[in-house]
Structures are given as structure tokens and as C-alpha cells.
N, C-alpha and C positions, 0 to 999 in steps of 0.2 A: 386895784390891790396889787403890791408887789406880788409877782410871780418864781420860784427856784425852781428849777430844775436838777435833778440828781443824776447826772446820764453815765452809765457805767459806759468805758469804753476799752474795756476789755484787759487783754493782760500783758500788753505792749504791743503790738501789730496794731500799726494804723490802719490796715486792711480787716480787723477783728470789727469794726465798729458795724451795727446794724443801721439797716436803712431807716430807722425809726428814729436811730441814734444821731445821724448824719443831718435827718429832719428836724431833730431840737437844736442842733448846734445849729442851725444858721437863724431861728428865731431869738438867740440869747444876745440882750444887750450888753450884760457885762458878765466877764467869767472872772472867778475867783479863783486864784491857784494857792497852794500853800508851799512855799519855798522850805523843802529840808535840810539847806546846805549846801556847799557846793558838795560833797562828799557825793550826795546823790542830784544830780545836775545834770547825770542824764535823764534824770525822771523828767527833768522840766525840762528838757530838750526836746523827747515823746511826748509832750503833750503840745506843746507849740507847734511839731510837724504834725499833728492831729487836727491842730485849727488853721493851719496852713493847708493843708488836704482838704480840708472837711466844712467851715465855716464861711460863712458869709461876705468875711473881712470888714464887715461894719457893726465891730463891736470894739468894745472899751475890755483891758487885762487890770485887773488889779491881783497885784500879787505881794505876801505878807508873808514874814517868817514861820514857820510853825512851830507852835509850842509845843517847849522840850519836856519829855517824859523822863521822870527820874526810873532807871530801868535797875538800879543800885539796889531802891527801897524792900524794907524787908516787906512791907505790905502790900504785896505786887496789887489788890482789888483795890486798896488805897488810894496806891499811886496812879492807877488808872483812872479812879475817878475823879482825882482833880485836875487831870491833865486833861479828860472830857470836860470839865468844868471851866477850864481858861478855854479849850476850843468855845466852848460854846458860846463864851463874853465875846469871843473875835468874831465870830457866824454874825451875832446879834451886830456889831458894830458895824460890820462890811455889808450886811441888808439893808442896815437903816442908815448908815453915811453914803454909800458908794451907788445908791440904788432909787431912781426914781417910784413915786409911788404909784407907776402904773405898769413900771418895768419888770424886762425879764435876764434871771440872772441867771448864773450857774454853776454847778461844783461838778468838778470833772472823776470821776472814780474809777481806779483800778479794776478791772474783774467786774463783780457785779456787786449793785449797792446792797445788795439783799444776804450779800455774804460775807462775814472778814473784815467789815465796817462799821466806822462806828460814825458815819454822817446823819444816815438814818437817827440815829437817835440821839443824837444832840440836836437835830432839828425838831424832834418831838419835843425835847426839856425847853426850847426855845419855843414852842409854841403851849407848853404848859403853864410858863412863867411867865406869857404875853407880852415879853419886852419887848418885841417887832410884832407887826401882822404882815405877815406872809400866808400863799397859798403854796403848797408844793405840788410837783409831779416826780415820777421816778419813770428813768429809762433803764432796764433790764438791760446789761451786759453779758459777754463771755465769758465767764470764771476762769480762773486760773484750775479750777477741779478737771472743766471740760477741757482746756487745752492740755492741759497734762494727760490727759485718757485721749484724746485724737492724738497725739503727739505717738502716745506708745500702743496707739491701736489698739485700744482695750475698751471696752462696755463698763462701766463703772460698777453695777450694779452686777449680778447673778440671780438667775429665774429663783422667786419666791423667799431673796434673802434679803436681810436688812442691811446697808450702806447708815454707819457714822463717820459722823465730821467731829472731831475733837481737836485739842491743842498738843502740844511739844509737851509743856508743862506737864497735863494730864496723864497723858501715854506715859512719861516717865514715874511719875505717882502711883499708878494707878495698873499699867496695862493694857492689854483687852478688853474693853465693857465685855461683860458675860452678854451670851448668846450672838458674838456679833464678828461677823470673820473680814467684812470688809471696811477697813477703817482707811479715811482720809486723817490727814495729821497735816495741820496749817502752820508754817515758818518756829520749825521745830530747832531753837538754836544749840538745844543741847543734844541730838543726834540719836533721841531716844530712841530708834528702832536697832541699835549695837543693843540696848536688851534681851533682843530678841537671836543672837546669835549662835547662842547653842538649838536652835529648832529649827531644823531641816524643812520644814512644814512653812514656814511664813515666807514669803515674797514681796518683794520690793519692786514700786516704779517711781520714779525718783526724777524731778524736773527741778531746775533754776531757773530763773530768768525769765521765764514760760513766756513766750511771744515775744525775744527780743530777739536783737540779733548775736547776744551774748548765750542765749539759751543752752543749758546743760541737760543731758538726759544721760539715765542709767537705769539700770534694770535686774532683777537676777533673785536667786535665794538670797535671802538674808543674812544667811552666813558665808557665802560665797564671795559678798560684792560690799559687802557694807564698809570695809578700813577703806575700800576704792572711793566709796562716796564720802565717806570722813575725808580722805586727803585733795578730791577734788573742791568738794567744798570749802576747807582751810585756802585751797592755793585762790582762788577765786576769791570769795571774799578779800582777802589778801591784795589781790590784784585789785581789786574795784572799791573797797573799803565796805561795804554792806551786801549781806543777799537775803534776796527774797524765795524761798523754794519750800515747795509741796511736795507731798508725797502721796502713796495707795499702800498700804499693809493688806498683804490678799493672806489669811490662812484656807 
């Protein structure tokens, strides 16, 4: 039976990858990459010097454009899911064309598969709607949550309090979830935590690029430091044409 592997390898740092991670990369006969563009073309740059470091060299690349998310649409759960829906027609085609039926393949993941992804579950609807048969594994990566906290030497978490993970979208909606002081916030493009500027009380730690060699950090009250991380972020993206960056709201 075809075999996939899901290997998270962390949040740019070729050096991020775990020795488990390092171990399935040289079992994979073909790895799949998803091309976003040249826009982001250092992404596929980091991953080629991942399989140059890390891999066997006796494996097969197949690499395919990835399909575009209409990011316009007024029905953002919509437009998400059709765009997991063509992922998952291209998953099914590159298993069962590109993939011997006793082979092992691979999809290479940012961070960790278990966060912020949506592989995981296109591989499930793929395995619910039996177009392929595949077997999967998942390798556990580095999150961009943990390198952002070793980056600004911070414990994510505070004795006996609860840590959530929410969205940009969310937090602007919504806020604070009640009862909950330590909130992650994942690739917030509308800069929701300037809500929070008139309250002396909320703090910010503030990472881009997290394990590259572009990487930005910032840090401070919220009201102190936030136009500073609005106008780094503007000139950045700017520079590079996309960014990817997390945050920690401490009240």
C-alpha cells in the first residue's frame, strides 16, 4: 500500500527539523511540493535546502502549482472550502499518478501538521471518499507558536491559566474569549491587536518570518509598540510581497 508522510519541518530553520523528521525524509520516494508563486519562492528555496541537508538524494520532486484561494470572497468558510476541495482533487491525483503502489511519499509542512494546517484534513476527506488508498503517518514539527516564545524567551503558558490559539479574523470580531488572558493570534492580516490600544494592561510579542533569516521580532505594551509593528510589518511585506507572522497577547 502507498505510503504519505506528513513531516512538519518546522518554521524555516533547516536546523528546526527533529531527528525523527530527518529519519522520514530519507525513507520518501517522492515528495510533493506545492509551488505558490514566484512571489513566495523563497518558500521553495527552504525546502530544497531542507532536502539538500536532510534527504537521501534518492528520491523523485514532483512539484505543482497550488491552488488559488479566492481571499476577495464575501463567504470567507466558503471560499475555504472549495479551495480544500480542489486541494484535495490535486492530493488524490499526485498519490495515485506520481506514486508507486508500494511507495513512500511526502508533503513537507511548515511548523507542525497538527497546527494552522489544513493537510491533515484533506487527507482525511481523501481517505473518506476512497478515491486513493493510502496509509499515512504524521511527523510532529516545531511550530511557529514555540519559536516565537524561545525567540522572545517567554513560557507560553502561566501556572494554572488557560493559553488559546484563535485567528486575526476572530480577535477583531470578537476580542478576548472571556476568561482567557493568554491568547495566540495566527497570521492576523488585519493587525487586530491596535484594538487593544487604549489598555495599558495587554502586551504584545510579536514575530515574522519565525525561523528565517528574514525573521522580525518585537515586543512591548500594546499601546507603546503597536504603530511600530503596523509600520514594520507594511515596509516588510512590502519588501518581500507576503508575510507570515504570529503573535502572544499576554493580559
Amino acid at each position: 500500500m502507498r505510503e504519505i508522510l506528513i513531516i512538519g519541518i518546522g518554521a524555516g530553520d533547516p536546523e528546526q527539523l527533529t531527528v525523527q523528521a530527518i529519519a522520514a525524509l530519507r525513507r520518501v520516494d517522492v515528495f510533493f511540493l506545492l509551488d505558490k508563486g514566484p512571489v513566495k519562492q523563497d518558500l521553495a528555496v527552504l525546502r530544497h535546502e531542507i532536502l539538500r541537508r536532510h534527504s537521501s538524494g534518492a528520491y523523485r520532486l514532483v512539484e505543482v502549482p497550488d491552488p488559488e484561494r479566492d481571499r476577495t470572497a464575501a463567504a470567507y468558510s466558503a471560499a475555504v472550502a472549495d479551495w480544500r476541495r480542489r486541494r484535495a482533487d490535486l492530493f488524490a491525483e499526485l498519490i495515485r499518478d506520481e506514486l508507486a503502489g508500494d511507495g513512500c511519499g511526502a508533503f513537507l509542512v511548515w511548523g507542525d501538521p497538527a497546527l494552522y494546517d489544513s493537510t491533515l484534513a484533506i487527507l482525511d476527506d481523501l481517505r473518506e471518499r476512497d478515491v486513493v488508498e493510502f496509509d499515512h503517518q504524521v511527523i510532529p514539527g516545531i511550530s511557529s507558536i514555540a519559536t516565537l516564545t524561545a525567540r522572545h524567551r517567554i513560557a507560553l503558558n502561566r501556572i494554572g491559566r488557560p493559553v488559546q490559539i484563535t485567528t486575526g479574523r476572530r480577535l477583531a470580531d470578537e476580542g478576548f474569549p472571556a476568561g482567557v488572558d493568554d491568547l495566540v493570534v495566527m497570521l492576523d492580516a488585519q493587525c487586530a491587536f491596535t484594538r487593544f490600544t487604549a489598555d495599558d494592561q495587554v502586551h504584545i510579542y510579536w514575530g515574522a518570518y519565525l525561523g528565517t533569516p528574514d525573521e522580525i521580532l518585537d515586543a512591548g505594551p500594546v499601546h507603546q509598540v503597536a504603530d511600530r509593528i503596523v509600520a514594520r510589518r507594511a515596509e516588510a511585506r512590502q519588501r518581500k510581497g507576503w508575510i507570515m507572522d504570529t503573535y502572544l497577547l499576554r493580559r
